[in-house]
N, C-alpha and C positions, 0 to 999 in steps of 0.2 A: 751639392744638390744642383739637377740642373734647371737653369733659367726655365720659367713657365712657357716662355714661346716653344721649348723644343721638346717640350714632354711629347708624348705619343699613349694617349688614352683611348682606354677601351673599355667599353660599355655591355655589359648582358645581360639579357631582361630575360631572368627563369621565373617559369611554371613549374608548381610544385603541387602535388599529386595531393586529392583531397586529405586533409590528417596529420602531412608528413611535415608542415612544415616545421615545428621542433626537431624533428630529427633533422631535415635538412638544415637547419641552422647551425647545431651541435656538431655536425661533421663539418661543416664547411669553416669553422671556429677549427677543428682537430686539424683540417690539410693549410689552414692559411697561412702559419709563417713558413711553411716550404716558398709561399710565392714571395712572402717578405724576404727571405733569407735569400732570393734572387739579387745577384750583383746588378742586371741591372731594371731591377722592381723598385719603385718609388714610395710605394704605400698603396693598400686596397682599399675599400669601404664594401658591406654590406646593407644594405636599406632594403626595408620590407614599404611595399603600396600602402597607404591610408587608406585604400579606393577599394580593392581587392588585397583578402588575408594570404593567396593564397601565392602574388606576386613579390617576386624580389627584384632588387637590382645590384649587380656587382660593377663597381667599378676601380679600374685597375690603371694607374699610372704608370710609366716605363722612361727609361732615358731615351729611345728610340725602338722604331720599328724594329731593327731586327734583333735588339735583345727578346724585344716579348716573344717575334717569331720566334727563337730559338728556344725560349721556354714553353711555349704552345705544343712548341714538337718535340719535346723530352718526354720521353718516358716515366717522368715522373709524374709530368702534367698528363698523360693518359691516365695513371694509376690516379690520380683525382677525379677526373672527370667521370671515370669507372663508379669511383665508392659515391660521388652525386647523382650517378645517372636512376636507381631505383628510388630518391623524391622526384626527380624532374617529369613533368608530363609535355613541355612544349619549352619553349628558348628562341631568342636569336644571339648575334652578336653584331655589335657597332663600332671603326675604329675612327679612330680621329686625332688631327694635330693643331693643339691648343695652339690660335693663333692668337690672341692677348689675355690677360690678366690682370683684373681691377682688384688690389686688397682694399679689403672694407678699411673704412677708417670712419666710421660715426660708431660702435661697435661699443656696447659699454661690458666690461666683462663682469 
């Protein structure tokens, strides 16, 4: 795994069209382990807003920038982006490189 300083995370805050968000979530549940099943993909998370039903957020871990670019620009990751794109009503994306990492340790499990 690699060290948290050099991960390369990326953040996307979808809007999903009034209604659809079950289906959005059940799809994007059906395309995820193609992103997991990336060499070099770290682990996702999907999180729905507390705030707004109608907001997500994805975020995606990578060993570096140009693994994810090169998943970004595969063909496969179109054919995803494709079968999301009728819940989505609006989006951005955010990228970034994790410069430290505190693990919890008061944490009781």
């Amino acid at each position: 795994m690699a060290p948290p300083e050099t991960v390369f995370r990326v953040l996307l805050r979808v809007e999903t069209r009034p209604g659809m968000a079950a289906d959005f979530e059940r799809t994007w549940l059906e395309i995820g382990t193609a992103v997991t099943e990336d060499p070099a993909n770290l682990g996702q998370w999907l999180l729905r807003s507390t705030d707004e039903d109608h907001l997500y957020f994805i975020i995606s871990d990578w060993t570096d920038e140009a693994g994810f670019r090169a998943f970004e620009h595969s063909e496969q990751h179109v054919e995803h982006r494709e079968r999301l794109h009728p819940y989505r009503s609006g989006g951005s994306m955010a990228t970034m490189q994790v410069v430290h990492h505190l693990p919890a340790t008061g944490a009781v499990a």
